[in-house]
C-alpha positions in Angstrom: 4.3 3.9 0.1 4.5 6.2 3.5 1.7 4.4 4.5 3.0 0.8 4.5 6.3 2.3 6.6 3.9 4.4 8.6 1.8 1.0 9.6 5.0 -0.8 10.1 5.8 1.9 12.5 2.8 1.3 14.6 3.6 -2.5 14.5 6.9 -2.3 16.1 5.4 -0.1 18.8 2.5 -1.8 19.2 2.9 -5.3 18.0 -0.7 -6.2 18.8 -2.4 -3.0 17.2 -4.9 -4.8 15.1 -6.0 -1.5 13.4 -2.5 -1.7 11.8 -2.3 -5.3 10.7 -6.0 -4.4 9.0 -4.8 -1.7 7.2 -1.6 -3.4 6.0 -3.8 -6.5 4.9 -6.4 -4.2 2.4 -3.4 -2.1 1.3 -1.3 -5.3 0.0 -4.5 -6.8 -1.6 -5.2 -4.0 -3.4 -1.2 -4.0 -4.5 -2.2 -7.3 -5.7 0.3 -9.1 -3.2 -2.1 -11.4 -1.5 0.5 -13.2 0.1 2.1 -10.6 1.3 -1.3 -9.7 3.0 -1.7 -13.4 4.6 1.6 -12.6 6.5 0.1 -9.8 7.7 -2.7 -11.6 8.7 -0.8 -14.1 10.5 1.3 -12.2 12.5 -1.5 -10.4 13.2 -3.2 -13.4 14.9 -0.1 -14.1 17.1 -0.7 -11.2 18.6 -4.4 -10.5 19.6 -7.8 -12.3 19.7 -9.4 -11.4 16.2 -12.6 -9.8 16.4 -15.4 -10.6 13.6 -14.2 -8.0 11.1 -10.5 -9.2 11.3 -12.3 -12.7 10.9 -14.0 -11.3 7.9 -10.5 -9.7 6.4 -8.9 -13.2 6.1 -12.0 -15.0 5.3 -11.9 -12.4 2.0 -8.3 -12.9 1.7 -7.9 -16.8 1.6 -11.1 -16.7 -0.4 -9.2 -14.8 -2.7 -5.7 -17.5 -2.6 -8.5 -20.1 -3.8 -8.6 -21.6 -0.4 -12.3 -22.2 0.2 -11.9 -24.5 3.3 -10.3 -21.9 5.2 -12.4 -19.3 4.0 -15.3 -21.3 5.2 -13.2 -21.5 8.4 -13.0 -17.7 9.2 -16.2 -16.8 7.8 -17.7 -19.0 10.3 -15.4 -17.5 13.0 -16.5 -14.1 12.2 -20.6 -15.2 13.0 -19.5 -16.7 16.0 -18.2 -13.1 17.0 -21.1 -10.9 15.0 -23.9 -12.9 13.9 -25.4 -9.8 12.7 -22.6 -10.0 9.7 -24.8 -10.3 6.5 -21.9 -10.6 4.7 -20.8 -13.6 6.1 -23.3 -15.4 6.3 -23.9 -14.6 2.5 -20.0 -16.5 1.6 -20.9 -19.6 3.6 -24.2 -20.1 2.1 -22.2 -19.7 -1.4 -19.5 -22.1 -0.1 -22.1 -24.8 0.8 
């Protein structure tokens, strides 16, 4: 779509534009191309400190690839940046 190429765009201008790599993650998830989104996700975090709702992104998405551990991982990470995020305190209580 003209959004993927538009996102792409901003990436190669701005490789560390995390609104971008965001975007690109929630848009290949819903395409049903989760791995697709976890490269996303990974070059996102070669280029910029994640903040708690980047954490929560690929907490949601490796929850998603059946990959509890690291789900656990980045939910955690996203509480140590926003402990107000219900949300993820909600997964790691349902992981433990």
């Amino acid at each position: 779509t003209n959004s993927v190429i538009f996102l792409k765009e901003a990436l190669s201008e701005n490789p560390a534009f995390e609104p971008a790599y965001t975007a690109l993650i929630r848009l290949y998830k819903q395409y049903e191309q989760p791995r697709v989104a976890l490269e996303y996700a990974s070059n996102g975090l070669q280029h910029f400190d994640p903040n708690a709702n980047y954490c929560l992104e690929v907490a949601s998405l490796v929850n998603e690839l059946y990959q509890p551990d690291s789900a656990a991982f980045w939910y955690r990470k996203a509480i140590e940046r926003d402990p107000s995020l219900w949300s993820a305190h909600l997964e790691i209580a349902r992981y433990f």
